[in-house]
C-alpha positions as CSV (number, residue, x, y, z in Angstrom):
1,X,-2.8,24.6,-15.5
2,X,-3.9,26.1,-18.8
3,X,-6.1,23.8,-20.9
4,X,-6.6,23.6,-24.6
5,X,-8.5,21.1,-26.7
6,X,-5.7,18.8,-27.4
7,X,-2.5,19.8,-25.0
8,X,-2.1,20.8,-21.4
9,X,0.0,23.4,-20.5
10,X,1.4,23.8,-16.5
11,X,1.5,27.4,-14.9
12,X,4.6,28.4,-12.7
13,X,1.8,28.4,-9.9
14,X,0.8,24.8,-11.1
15,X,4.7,23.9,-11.1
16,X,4.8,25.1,-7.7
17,X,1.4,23.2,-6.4
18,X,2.6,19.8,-7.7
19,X,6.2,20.7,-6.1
20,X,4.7,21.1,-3.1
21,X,2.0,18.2,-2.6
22,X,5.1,15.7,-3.9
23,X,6.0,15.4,-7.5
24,X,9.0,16.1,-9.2
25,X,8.0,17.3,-12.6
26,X,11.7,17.6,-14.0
27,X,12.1,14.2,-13.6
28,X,8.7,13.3,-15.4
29,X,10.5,15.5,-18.6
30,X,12.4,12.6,-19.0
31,X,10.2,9.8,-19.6
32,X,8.7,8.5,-22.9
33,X,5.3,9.5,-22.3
34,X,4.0,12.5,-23.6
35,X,4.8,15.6,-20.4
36,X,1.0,16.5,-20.5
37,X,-1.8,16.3,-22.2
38,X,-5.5,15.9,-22.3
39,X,-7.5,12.4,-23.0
40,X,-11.6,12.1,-23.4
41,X,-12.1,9.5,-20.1
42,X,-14.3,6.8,-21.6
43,X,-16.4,6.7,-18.5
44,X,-17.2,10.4,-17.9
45,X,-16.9,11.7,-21.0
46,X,-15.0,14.2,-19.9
47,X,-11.2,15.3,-20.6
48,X,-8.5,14.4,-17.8
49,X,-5.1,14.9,-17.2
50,X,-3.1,11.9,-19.1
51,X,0.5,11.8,-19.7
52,X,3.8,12.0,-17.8
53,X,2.5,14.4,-15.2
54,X,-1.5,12.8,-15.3
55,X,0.4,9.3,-14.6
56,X,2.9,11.1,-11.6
57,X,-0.4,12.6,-9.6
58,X,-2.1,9.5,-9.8
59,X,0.5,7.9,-8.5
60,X,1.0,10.3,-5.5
61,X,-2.8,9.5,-4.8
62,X,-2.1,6.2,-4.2
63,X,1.3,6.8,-2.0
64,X,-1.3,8.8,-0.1
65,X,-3.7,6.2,0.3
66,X,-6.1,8.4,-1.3
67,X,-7.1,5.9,-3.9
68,X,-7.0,2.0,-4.1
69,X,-7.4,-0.4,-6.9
70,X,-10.4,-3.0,-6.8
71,X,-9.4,-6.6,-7.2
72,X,-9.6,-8.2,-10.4
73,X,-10.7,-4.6,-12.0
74,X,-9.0,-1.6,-13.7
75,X,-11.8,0.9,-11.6
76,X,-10.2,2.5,-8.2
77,X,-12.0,3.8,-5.5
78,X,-11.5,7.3,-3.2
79,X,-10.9,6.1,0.4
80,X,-11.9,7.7,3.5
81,X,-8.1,9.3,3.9
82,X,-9.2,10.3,-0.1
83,X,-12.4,12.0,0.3
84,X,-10.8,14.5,3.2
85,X,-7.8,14.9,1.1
86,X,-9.4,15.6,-2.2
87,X,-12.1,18.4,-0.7
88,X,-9.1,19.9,1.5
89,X,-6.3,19.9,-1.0
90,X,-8.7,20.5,-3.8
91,X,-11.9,22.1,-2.5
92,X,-13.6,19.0,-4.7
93,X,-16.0,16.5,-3.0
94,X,-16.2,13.4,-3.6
95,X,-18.8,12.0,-1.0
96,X,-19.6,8.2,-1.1
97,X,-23.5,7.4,-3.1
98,X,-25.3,8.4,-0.1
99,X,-22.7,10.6,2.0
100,X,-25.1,13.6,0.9
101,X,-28.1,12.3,2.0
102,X,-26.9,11.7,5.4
103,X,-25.3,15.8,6.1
């Protein structure tokens, strides 16, 4: 994926990746949302994936079982099946408070 300020762009290698781990980004073409783009998370304020194709990996997360929502809340949390996946698919790690302390 090639980032810019404002916009997103997806590589034939990203194309390929997101293929591969489950989406169909041809289909996402078609929907209202905007195909990709950047948006400023409130939270971390940092940029994330938003739009057709942030919405479609999300959602492939939570087929997974990678994420789950928290009742009455819009926050999510990584699960156990999400922690593996996310720091074998992605090489990212994303260790319960505490996790570190106990390797």
């Amino acid at each position: 994926m090639v980032l810019d300020v404002e916009a997103a762009e997806i590589t034939r290698a990203g194309i390929r990746f997101l293929t591969e781990f489950g989406i169909e980004l041809p289909r996402l073409r078609s929907t209202r949302r905007h195909f990709c783009r950047l948006c400023l998370d409130w939270t971390e304020r940092r940029p994330h994936i938003a739009g057709a194709v942030g919405a479609a990996i999300t959602k492939r997360y939570f087929d997974l079982g990678w994420m789950e929502r928290m009742k009455r809340s819009h926050a999510v949390i990584v699960t156990s099946l999400g922690r593996r996946g996310f720091r074998e698919t992605f090489g990212i790690d994303v260790s319960e408070p505490g996790d570190r302390e106990k390797r």
